[in-house]
C-alpha positions as semicolon CSV with decimal commas, in nm:
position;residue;x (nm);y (nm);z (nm)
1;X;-0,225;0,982;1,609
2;X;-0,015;0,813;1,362
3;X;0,230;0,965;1,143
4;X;0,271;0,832;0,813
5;X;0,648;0,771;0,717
6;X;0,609;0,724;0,359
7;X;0,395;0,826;0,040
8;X;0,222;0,500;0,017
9;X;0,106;0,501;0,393
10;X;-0,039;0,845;0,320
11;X;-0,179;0,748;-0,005
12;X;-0,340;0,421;0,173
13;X;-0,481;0,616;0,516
14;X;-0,647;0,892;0,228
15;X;-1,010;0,798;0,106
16;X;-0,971;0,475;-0,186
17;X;-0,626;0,341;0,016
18;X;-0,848;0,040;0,029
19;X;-0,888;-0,029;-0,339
20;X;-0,526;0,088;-0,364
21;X;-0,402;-0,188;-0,090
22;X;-0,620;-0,461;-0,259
23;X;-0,468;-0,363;-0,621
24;X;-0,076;-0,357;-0,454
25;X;-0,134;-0,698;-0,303
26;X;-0,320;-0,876;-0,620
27;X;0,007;-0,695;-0,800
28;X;0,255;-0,847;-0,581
29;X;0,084;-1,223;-0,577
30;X;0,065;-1,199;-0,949
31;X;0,405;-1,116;-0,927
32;X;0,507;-1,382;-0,659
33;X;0,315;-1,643;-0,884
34;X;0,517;-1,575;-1,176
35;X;0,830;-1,561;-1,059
36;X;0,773;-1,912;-0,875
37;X;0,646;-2,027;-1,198
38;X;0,955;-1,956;-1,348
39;X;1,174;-2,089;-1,110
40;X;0,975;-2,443;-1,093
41;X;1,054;-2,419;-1,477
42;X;1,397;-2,423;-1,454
43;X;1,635;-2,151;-1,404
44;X;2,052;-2,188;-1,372
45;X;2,193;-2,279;-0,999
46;X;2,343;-1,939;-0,940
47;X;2,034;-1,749;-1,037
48;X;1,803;-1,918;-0,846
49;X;1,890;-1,795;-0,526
50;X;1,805;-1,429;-0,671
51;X;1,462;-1,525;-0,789
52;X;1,393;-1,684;-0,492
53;X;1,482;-1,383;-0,290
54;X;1,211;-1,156;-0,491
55;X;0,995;-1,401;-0,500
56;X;1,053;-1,409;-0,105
57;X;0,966;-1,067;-0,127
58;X;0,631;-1,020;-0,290
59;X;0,510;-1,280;-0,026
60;X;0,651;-1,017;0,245
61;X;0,508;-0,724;0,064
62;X;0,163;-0,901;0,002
63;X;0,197;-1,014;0,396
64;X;0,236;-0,670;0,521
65;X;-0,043;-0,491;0,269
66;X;-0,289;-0,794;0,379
67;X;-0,241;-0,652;0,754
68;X;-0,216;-0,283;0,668
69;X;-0,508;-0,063;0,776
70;X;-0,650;0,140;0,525
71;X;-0,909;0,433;0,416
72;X;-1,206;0,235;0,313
73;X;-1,395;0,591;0,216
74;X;-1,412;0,601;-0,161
75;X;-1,202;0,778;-0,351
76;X;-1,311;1,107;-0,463
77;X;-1,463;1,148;-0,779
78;X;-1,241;1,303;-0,997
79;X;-1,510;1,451;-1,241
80;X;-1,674;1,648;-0,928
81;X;-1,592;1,964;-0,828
82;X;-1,243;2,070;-0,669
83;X;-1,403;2,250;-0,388
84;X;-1,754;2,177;-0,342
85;X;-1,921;2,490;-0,264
């Protein structure tokens, strides 16, 4: 059995982690995407190296939520019961 370490691992092994994995990972290559945008604009020589580093890491974080196991169970539907009977 694995134990989840964190919030997000819990909140991606529980029923909709897969929607929430696939919605973290489009996030972070949006995020990637713009921030290499940016930098192939133009940005000062001693910021670069900082934009380059986040940009670095939205590929990582993407990476690692690509290879993440997750609940593919639907979420629950919100508008249902608490406690079915």
């Amino acid at each position: 059995m694995t134990t989840a370490l964190t919030d997000l691992e819990a909140r991606l092994a529980a029923p909709g982690g897969a929607a929430l994995r696939d919605a973290l990972a489009a996030r972070a290559a949006r995020m990637e995407a713009s921030l290499r945008a940016r930098m192939a604009d133009g940005l000062p020589r001693q910021d670069f190296p900082a934009w380059r580093d986040v940009a670095e890491a939205a590929a990582a974080a993407r990476a690692i939520l690509a290879s993440w196991p997750a609940n593919d169970a639907a979420a629950p539907d919100p508008s249902g019961p608490a406690h079915p009977l």
